[in-house]
C-alpha positions, 0 to 999 in steps of 0.5 A: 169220714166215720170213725171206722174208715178213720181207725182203718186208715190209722192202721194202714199207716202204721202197717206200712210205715216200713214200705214207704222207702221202697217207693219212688220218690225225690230227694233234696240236697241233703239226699233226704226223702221226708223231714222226719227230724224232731227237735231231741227230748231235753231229758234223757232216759235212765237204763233200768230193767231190760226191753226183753222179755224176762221169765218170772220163774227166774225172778223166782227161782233163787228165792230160797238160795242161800247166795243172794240174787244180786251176788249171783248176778254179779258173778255170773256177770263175771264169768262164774257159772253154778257146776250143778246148774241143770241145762233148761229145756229149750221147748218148756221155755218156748212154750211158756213164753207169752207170744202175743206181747213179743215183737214181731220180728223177735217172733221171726227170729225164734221161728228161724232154726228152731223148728225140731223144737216142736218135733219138726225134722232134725238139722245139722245146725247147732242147737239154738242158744240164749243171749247172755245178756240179762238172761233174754229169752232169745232163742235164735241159731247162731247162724241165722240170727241176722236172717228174717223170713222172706214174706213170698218164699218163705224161706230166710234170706238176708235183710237190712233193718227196715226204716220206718216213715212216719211223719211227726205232725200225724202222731198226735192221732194217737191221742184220739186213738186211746180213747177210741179203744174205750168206744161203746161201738165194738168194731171201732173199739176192736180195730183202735185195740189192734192197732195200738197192740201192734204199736205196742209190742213192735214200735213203743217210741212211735206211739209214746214219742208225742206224750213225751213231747209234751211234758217239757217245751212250750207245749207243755201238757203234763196232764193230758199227756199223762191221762192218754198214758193212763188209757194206753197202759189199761188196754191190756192187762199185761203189757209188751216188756219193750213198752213197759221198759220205755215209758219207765225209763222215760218218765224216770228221766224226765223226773231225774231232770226236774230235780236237777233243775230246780227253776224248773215250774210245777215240778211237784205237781208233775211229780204227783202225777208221773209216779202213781203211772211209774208204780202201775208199771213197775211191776211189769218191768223186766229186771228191775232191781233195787240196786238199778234204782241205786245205781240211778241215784234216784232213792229220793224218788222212789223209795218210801220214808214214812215221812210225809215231808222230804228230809233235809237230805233230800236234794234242795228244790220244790220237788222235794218240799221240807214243809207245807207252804202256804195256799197259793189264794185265799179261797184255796184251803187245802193247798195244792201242795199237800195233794201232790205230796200225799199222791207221792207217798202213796205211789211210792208205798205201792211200789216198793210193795210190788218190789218185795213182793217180786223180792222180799230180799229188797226190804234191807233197803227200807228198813233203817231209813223209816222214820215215824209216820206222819199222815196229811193235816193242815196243822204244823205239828198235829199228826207227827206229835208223840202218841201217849197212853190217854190216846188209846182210851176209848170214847164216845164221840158225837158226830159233828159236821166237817167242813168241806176242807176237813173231808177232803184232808180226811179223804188223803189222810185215809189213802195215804194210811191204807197204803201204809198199812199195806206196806208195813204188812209186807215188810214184816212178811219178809223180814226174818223171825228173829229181829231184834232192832226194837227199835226197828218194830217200834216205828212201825207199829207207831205208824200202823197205830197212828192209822189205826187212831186217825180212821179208827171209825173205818172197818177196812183200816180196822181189819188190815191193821190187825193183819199187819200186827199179827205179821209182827208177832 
């Protein structure tokens, strides 16, 4: 069998999935047709932003408001709506939103009493209306929300929820089926990217639920599962909200459930690794808040200190270490350690500059909890020491060859700091003009110097640390 005829074959399964329960077929006992159970995740899922598509301009809109997003939400959650709140054209909304990441089936309930909208004839049902709930845009008809289209006629009939069938032990295909969307033979590159595309927008726990398997149990493979993530989350460039709110919430779980259990092994490393996909994603999350991520009690995970070194108000674990710990063998001389916590930091920066760029209201969160930067090193106290005035004298340095271990600390400091500088830019773009915490401007300008001292032989450093000093004058 080629590659091709496998890819197709992959596609009718997935394609008929729904139909295997319309067939003839004999039952146990139990009145069971397939063993389809899988032992449950030892995690559970956390309930941050919303599975639906939610338009940006709404995000947008109440930007230069003076009642606050989350006081809005509030109150419309409440029952109190604006009095000079303008009714929103049903066909500009219908247009701008993007088909092509939507489930199928939603697709089908748009289509459903919504036809005039397009210029269609006229109907004496009731004009179409959207979900309250978190604002998804459903445009569905009262009567006919339950309805699909019937395949042969046409015309809407009343159907059950389909089931799908799909046996467990065939999803670790899946795997080979990402990186086959990479392939250099573009007929087998197409056929995986289609596949997984519907997979994506219509069932994203069938082509997830075997990753997530593997990050705890005795078949633990948490980088395998997260370079196959990785791949999944590069097919397209703007990913179905369903996919994006699933892996979040998940791997938000599952690192909610490390931190409760401190015996847990290896839980920095997985941390390392699941925050840099969870930064990737954040931005496509539709709905997501700050006060979501509050409400999960999962600051420590998320939100940036400027420390490298979690504070002794972090929860107690390896998760969270206070310090550097010593190398695990001799012949380690950067320990493993200091890799997975800088990989954190910088994941974090990254997020929560994706959060203000979505909302510059969200810098509040950050502002009092900076602390002074500290960047990797291999000494105890070299990079958190006060700065003194002799350190900004300039000098001629010859250049002397580094070990190894000296590069690849330098390499780290150099990404963490490139993070930072970019983070630091944003917070002060979205404060107000009129700060006057000096105290507040002073740790950060510590921190874009410490950058500026510690690279000072690198043109990008250079350049964005000028930026970000002249965001704050």
């Amino acid at each position: 069998m080629t590659r091709l005829e496998a890819v197709r074959k992959i596609g009718i399964l997935v394609n008929w999935r729904f139909q295997l329960l319309t067939q003839n077929f004999l039952t146990d006992r139990t009145h069971r047709p397939f063993k389809l159970g899988r032992p449950p995740l030892p995690f559970v899922a956390t309930d941050i932003g919303s599975g639906f598509y939610i338009p940006v301009e709404e995000v947008e809109q109440n930007k230069e408001d003076d009642v606050p997003k989350e006081l809005r939400k509030r109150l419309e959650e409440l029952g109190f709506k604006e009095e000079d709140a303008t009714e929103e054209d049903p066909r500009h909304e219908l247009i701008m939103t993007p088909l092509s990441i939507l489930p199928l089936d939603q697709m089908d309930r748009m289509e459903v009493g919504v036809g005039d909208v397009f210029g269609g004839s006229s109907s004496p049902k009731p004009s179409p209306r959207r979900f309250q709930h978190k604002k998804t845009l459903q445009l569905v008809d009262e009567s006919s929300a339950l309805l699909r289209r019937n395949s042969s006629s046409g015309g809407p009939v009343g159907g059950l929820k389909r089931r799908a069938v799909f046996v467990p032990s065939l999803s670790f295909i899946f795997h080979h089926l990402a990186t086959l969307v990479f392939d250099s033979n573009f007929t087998i590159a197409s056929a995986a990217r289609i596949t997984i595309l519907d997979l994506m927008r219509s069932d994203p726990a069938l082509l997830t639920r075997s990753l997530l398997d593997q990050l705890a149990g005795e078949n633990k493979d948490t980088r395998f599962a997260m370079s196959t993530l990785s791949a999944l989350i590069h097919v397209r460039h703007t990913l179905p909200p369903s996919l994006t709110h699933y892996i979040f919430n998940n791997l938000a779980g599952f690192l909610k459930y490390v931190a409760k259990n401190p015996q847990t092994p290896d839980t920095l490393d997985d941390f390392g690794q699941m925050v840099p996909i969870i930064t990737s994603l954040a931005i496509q999350v539709s709905g997501m808040s700050m006060r979501e991520i509050r409400r999960s009690k999962m600051e420590h995970i998320f939100i940036p200190s400027g420390s490298l070194w979690f504070p002794l108000t972090a929860p107690k674990g390896s998760m969270f270490p206070r310090s550097l710990g010593p190398s695990k063998t001799a012949f380690d001389l950067v320990p493993a350690q200091l890799f997975s916590i800088t990989m954190v930091r910088a994941s974090q920066n990254l997020f929560f500059l994706s959060m203000l760029k979505r909302n510059f209201k969200d810098v509040q969160a950050i502002r009092k909890s900076m602390s002074q930067l500290e960047l990797p090193s291999l000494d105890e106290h070299g990079s958190s020491k006060n700065l003194e005035l002799r350190d900004f004298v300039p000098r001629n340095e010859l250049p002397a060859t580094r070990p190894p271990f000296k590069r690849t600390v330098d390499i780290l400091s150099l990404m963490l700091s490139r993070s930072y500088i970019l983070l630091v830019a944003q917070i002060f773009r979205s404060m107000p003009r009129h700060l006057s915490d000096r105290h507040e401007l002073a740790v950060l300008i510590d921190g874009l110097n410490r950058c500026l001292l510690a690279h000072g032989d690198d043109i990008n450093i250079v350049s964005q640390v000028l930026i970000g000093k002249n965001f704050s004058f």
